[in-house]
Structure formats: structure tokens, C-alpha cells
N, C-alpha and C positions, 0 to 999 in steps of 0.2 A: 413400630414394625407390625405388632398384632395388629392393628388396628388398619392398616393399608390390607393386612393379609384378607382379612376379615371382609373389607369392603370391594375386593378385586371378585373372592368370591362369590359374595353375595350380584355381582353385578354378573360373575359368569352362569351363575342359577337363575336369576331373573329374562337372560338371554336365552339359554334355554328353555326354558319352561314358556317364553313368549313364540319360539320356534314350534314347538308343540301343536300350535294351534292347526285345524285342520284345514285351513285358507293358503298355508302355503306348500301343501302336495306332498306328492312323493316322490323320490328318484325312482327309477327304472331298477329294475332289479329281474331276477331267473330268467327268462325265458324272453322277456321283452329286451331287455339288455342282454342277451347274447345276442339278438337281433340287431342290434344297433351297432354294437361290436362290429358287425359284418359291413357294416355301412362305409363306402369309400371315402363318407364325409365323416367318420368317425377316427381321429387321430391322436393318437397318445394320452387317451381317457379322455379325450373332451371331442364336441363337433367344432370344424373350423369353417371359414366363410372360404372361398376360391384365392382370393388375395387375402393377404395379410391385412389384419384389419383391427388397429389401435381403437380401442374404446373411447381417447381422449388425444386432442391434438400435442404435438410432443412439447409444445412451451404451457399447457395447461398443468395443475397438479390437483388431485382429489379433495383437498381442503381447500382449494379456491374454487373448484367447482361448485360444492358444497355448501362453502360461503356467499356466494353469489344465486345458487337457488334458493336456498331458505331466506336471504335477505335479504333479498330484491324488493322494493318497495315501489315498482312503475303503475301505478294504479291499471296501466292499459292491458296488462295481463289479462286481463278479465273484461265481461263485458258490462254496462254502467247500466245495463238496463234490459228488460224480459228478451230473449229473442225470440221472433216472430215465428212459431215452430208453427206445426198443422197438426192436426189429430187425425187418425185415418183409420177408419174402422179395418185394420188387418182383417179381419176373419170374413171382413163381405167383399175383399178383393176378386174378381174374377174372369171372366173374360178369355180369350183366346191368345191376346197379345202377351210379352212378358214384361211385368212391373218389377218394377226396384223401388226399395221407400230404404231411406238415409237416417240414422238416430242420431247423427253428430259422431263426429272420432270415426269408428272402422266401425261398428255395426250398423249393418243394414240387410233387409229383407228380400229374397224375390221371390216372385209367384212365377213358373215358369212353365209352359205343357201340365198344369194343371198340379204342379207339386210347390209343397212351400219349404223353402229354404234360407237357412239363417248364418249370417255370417260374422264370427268373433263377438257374439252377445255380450256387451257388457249394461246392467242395469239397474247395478248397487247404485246408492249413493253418490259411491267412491268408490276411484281405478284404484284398490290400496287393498293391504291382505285385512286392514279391522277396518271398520267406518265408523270411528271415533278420532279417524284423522289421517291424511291426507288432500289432498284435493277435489272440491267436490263439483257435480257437475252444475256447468252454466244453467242459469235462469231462464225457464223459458223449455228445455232439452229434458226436464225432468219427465214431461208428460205423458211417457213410458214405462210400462215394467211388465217383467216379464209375462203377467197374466192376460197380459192385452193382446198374444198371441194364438192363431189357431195351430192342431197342432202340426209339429215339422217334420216333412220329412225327410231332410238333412242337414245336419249342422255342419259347417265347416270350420274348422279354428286352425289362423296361420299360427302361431307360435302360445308362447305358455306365459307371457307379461301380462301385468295385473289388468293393463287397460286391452287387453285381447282375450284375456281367459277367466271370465270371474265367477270365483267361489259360490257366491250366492246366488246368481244367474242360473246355473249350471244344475245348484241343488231343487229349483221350483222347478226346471223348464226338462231335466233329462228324463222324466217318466213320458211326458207327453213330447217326445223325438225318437223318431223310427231308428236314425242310424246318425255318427258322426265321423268324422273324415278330418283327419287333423295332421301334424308332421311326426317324424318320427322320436318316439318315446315322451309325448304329450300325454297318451293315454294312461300311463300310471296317476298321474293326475285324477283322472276323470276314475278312473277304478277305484281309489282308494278313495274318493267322493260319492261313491255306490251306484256309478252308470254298470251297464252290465257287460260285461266282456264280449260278450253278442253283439252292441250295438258300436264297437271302437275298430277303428280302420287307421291304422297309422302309414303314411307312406313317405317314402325316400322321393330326392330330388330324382324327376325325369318318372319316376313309377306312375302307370294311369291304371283308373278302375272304372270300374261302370259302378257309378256311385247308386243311381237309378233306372228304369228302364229309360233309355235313350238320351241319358245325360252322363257324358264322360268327362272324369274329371283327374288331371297329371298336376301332382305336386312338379314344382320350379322352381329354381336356384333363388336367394334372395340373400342381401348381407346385411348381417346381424344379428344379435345374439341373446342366448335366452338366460331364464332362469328367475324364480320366485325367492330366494333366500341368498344367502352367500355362495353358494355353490354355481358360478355360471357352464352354460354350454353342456349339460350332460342332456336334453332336449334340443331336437331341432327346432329350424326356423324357416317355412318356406313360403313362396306365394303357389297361385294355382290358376290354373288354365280350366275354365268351366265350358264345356264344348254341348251342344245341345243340335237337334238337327236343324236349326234354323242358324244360331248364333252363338260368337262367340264371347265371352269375357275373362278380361284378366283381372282376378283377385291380390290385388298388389299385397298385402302384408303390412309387415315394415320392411324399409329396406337404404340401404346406402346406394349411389349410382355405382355403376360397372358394368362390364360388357357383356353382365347375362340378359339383359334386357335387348337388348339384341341376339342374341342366340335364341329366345323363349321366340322373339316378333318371326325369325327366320326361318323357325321351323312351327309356330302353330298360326302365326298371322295371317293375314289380316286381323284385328281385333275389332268386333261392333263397339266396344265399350273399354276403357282398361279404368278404374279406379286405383289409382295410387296414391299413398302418401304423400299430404301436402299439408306439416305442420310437426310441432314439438322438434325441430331441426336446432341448432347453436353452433360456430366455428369451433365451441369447443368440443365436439365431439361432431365432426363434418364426414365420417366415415360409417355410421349407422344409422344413418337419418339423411335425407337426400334437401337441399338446399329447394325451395319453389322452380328454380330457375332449372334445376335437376332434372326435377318431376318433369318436364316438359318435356326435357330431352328422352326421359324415359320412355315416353308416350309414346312419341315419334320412334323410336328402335323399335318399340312393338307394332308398328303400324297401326296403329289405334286409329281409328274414324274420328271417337270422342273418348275426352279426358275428361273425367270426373274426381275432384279432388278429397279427400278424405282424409282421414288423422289430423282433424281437427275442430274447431268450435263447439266442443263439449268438454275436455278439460284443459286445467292449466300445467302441464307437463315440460315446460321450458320458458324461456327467458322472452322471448318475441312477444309481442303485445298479440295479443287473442284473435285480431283480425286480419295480421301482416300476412301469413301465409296466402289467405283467398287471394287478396288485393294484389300482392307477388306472384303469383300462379297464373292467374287472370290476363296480368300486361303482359307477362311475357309469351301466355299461347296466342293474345291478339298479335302482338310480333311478328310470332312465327305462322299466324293463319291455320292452328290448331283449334278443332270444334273443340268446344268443352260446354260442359253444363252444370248450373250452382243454382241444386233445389234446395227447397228451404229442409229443415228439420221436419220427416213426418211426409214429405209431399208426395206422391207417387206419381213416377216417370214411365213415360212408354221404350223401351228396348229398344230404338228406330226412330223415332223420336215422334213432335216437337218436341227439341228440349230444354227444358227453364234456365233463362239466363240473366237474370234478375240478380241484382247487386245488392240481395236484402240485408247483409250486416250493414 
């Protein structure tokens, strides 16, 4: 009996004390959380999505989940060889037109009206609170870090998951970033990681700011759900509408399908460009993560011109072989006679296009 006692707690102090570390944030607290409090998305201590929205399909259970990502052994999760990424001198980007460059998963960079803006940096090792383990990034995607950047001047980050918000990113790149733009109660994150309260903008679904002079930018409904440790949903989670005087983009996030992606298309579309999630998807969790075939439909409810796929081919985050998403995404917008574009890792695209449509996995 000692001896069970002994070891339950030494397993509850080893938990703690690994909670401690400063990779997985902090909650909201005074003044920012009475903030949120106010929020119409904030309900019964926690945020909720619009629809009800199960984390796991109702014949799934957390130890088969469980069982099934840790020991999944499909060699195709990953890919068997370097990917053909590009190196691109960010800092001598320039020009009048506006660029976009892709890092794999959800970051990627644009130069726009002459300001540089960065979107969900992540460029640890690993989308994981240590990197001594977790998932690390594909071969080939590494060719990145954050020093390789001029500096920014606005960061946007849709929600607070490790492969969207990471610790060490955050601590090289926030001295040399003007200002950052995130959802609401992200920023206690970023504060207690020594960004300065000066430079943190948190907004609610449907709020817009003049992020820069002549770049407007409205957080947007998205479903799914946050949170770095046990604790879920005390952070929001949204996408974002990037409006500029030429054009427009929609900053997909993560996100489940549902009928806000028509309400965002109806009232700010047309979109030049929408980037949505198109990867780390599983049936057993088909309500926070949008299927390939989703993404499509997504696109099309926001009027998207061109779909550009993202939240994928830099980590191994689900069960799908590494490349199904693209190859999924792809047949089903030729189907539907949806533009899309699939640059490599690194490549930089013109805003209007030509845009790279090259099947390089």
C-alpha cells in the first residue's frame, strides 16, 4: 500500500514539475480574462465552437486513439526521401507585387505594400512543448529558422497548438516583430514568454483592426479547439480575413467544415487567395480537422479564385500517409474546376499569379 502510495505520488510531482516548464504558457488571468469573459464565444468557463463539436467520433475511445497514433507503423507517414524544398533569400524579397513563400504545415511569409508579415511560425525541430520528442520535421523542410527572417512587421497566429504557436520561434523572432495579431487570450502566452504588452492585439470572432497602414485585418469563425497542457478551450481559435487595397486573403487556421465558411465568403468575398487546411485530418476526430474533399468545399463557400493547401507536408501529426492529403485535395478541386496552387517548400508565388502547379511530392 506504501509503496503504490509512494509511487502515484512521485508520478504526480514528476507531472508537475514537467508542466512547469515555460513551453507550455499560461492561462489568461486579471484583466485579459475578464476580456474574454465578455466574449459571446465564451461559455461556462470555457470557448465553444458554433455547433457542437465532439473531439472524437462517438464509436472512437481515447485509448484506441492513442493506441493507434503511437503505434502505427505505415512506413508512408513520412516521406522516404529529402523533399525538394527552395531556399529563398527572404530579406531580398521585393518588388511591388505581393509574395507569399510556404514553410510546410501553416507557416508561411508575405511581403505585401512593402511590409513583411508572418503567419503561425513554427521552426523548432518539433511541433511539441520539448524537442527531445515528438514528431520532427520532414527532410528536406528543415532549411528554415527563424534567423533567416527580415524583420516583421506583423505576426499573426490563429490559435495557441504547438504546431501553430511555438515556444522557441516566438523567443528568437519577438524582439525583431513590430506588432502581433492573434485570437483571443493567445496573448497571455506570448506575455509570460517576454513579448511586450505593447506589441499583443488579441481579437474576437468578426472584430477588425487596422493591423497596418492600409492592411485590414477581421478575426473569423473557425471550429476547433485549443490549448497547450490539460486544460482545453480557455484560448480562442479563429481564422482571418487579410484585406489590403489591392487583395484579398483568407488565413484558414485550423478548422472543422461548417457553414461559417460561407458566412466569412458572403460577407468579405470574393477571395484572391484562401489557404486552408489540407492535412492531419482522421474519421476519428472528422469534426476538427476538415477531410481533403472538405477543403474544397471550403474554398468554394468563400469564393476563393485559388485554393492553396496547407497543414501539411512538414509534420507527422495523424495517421494518413504524408502525401494523401495533396494528392486528395488536388483531384477533387480538378473535379470541381477549382484554381489551386502547390509550391514547393520555400518557393515564392506571385499574389495574381502564374501559379506553381507542379505535383513535386
Amino acid at each position: 500500500m506504501m509503496i503504490t502510495l509512494f509511487v502515484v505520488v512521485a508520478l504526480v510531482v514528476t507531472v508537475f514539475l514537467f508542466m512547469q516548464q515555460p513551453s507550455f504558457g499560461k492561462l489568461p488571468s486579471g484583466e485579459r480574462l475578464a476580456r474574454i469573459e465578455r466574449s459571446p464565444q465564451y461559455k461556462k468557463d470555457h470557448f465553444e465552437n458554433i455547433l457542437p463539436t465532439a473531439m472524437m467520433a462517438d464509436d472512437v475511445s481515447y485509448p484506441d486513439m492513442l493506441k493507434k497514433f503511437f503505434f502505427a507503423t505505415d512506413p508512408l507517414r513520412e516521406p522516404d526521401h529529402v523533399l525538394p524544398a527552395v531556399k529563398t533569400d527572404l530579406r531580398a524579397l521585393g518588388g511591388q507585387e505581393p509574395v507569399i513563400v510556404w514553410f510546410g504545415h501553416s507557416s508561411y511569409f508575405l511581403r505585401i505594400d512593402g511590409k513583411n508579415i508572418l503567419v503561425d511560425p513554427v521552426f523548432s525541430k518539433r511541433a511539441s512543448p520539448v524537442q527531445y520528442a515528438g514528431s520532427e520535421q520532414f527532410p528536406g523542410t528543415e532549411i528554415y529558422s527563424a534567423d533567416d527572417f527580415p524583420d516583421i512587421d506583423l505576426m499573426i497566429i490563429t490559435h495557441d497548438h504547438y504546431d501553430h504557436l511555438d515556444y522557441g520561434t516566438i523567443k528568437k523572432m519577438h524582439t525583431r516583430t513590430k506588432s502581433i495579431y492573434t485570437s483571443l487570450g493567445v496573448g497571455s502566452h506570448l506575455a509570460y514568454w517576454g513579448v511586450s504588452e505593447s506589441k499583443i492585439h488579441e481579437l474576437d470572432w468578426w472584430e477588425q483592426a487596422t493591423a497596418l497602414p492600409g492592411i485590414e485585418l477581421t478575426a473569423t469563425p473557425a471550429r476547433h479547439f485549443s490549448g497547450r497542457g490539460f486544460i482545453r478551450n480557455k484560448t480562442l481559435w479563429s481564422s482571418f480575413v487579410l484585406k489590403t487595397s489591392g487583395h484579398k486573403i483568407f488565413l484558414g487556421g485550423d478548422s472543422g467544415y461548417d457553414a461559417s465558411f460561407k458566412k466569412i465568403g458572403d460577407t468579405f468575398g470574393p477571395f484572391d487567395l484562401a489557404l486552408l487546411e489540407s492535412g492531419q485530418y482522421d474519421k476519428q476526430w472528422p469534426f476538427i480537422h476538415m477531410m481533403p474533399e472538405e477543403t474544397v468545399l471550403a474554398a468554394k463557400d468563400l469564393q476563393a479564385k485559388v485554393l492553396m493547401p496547407v497543414h501539411w507536408g512538414k509534420f507527422r501529426l495523424a495517421l494518413h500517409p504524408w502525401n494523401e492529403p495533396i494528392d486528395r485535395v488536388t483531384a477533387k478541386a480538378a473535379a470541381d474546376g477549382l484554381p489551386i496552387t502547390t509550391p514547393r517548400i520555400g518557393e515564392p508565388i506571385v499574389i495574381g499569379g502564374p501559379y506553381p502547379q507542379a505535383k513535386w511530392w
